[in-house]
Every structure is written in structure tokens, then in C-alpha cells.
DRENDO-1510 file (C-alpha; in Angstrom, 1 decimal, always signed):
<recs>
REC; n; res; u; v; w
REC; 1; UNK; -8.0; -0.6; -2.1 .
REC; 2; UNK; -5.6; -1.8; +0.2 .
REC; 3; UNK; -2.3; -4.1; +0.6 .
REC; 4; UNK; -0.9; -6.2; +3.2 .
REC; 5; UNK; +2.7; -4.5; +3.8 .
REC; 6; UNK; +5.0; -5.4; +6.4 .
REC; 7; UNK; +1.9; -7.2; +8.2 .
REC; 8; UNK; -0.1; -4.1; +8.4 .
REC; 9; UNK; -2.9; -3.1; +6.2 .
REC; 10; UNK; -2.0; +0.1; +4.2 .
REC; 11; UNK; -4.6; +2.2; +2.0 .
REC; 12; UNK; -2.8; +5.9; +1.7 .
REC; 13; UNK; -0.1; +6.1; -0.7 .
REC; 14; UNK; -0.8; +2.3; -2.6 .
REC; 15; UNK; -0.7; +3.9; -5.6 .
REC; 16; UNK; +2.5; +5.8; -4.9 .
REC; 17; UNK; +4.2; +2.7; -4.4 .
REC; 18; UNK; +2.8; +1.1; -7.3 .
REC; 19; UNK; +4.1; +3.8; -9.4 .
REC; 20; UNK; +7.6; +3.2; -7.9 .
</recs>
């Protein structure tokens, strides 16, 4: 999945920040 950060679309490392 993927989440709108900072305007762009990011999919690697989601879960990374999820965890932090």
C-alpha cells in the first residue's frame, strides 16, 4: 500500500514509518 507524504505518493519504507 501506499501514503500521501509531503504530496508525493510513497510505497518503500511505509511500514518503517509506521513502526516509528
Amino acid at each position: 500500500f501506499a501514503i500521501r507524504e509531503g504530496g508525493r505518493t510513497v510505497g518503500a519504507g511505509v511500514v518503517a514509518k509506521i513502526i516509528e
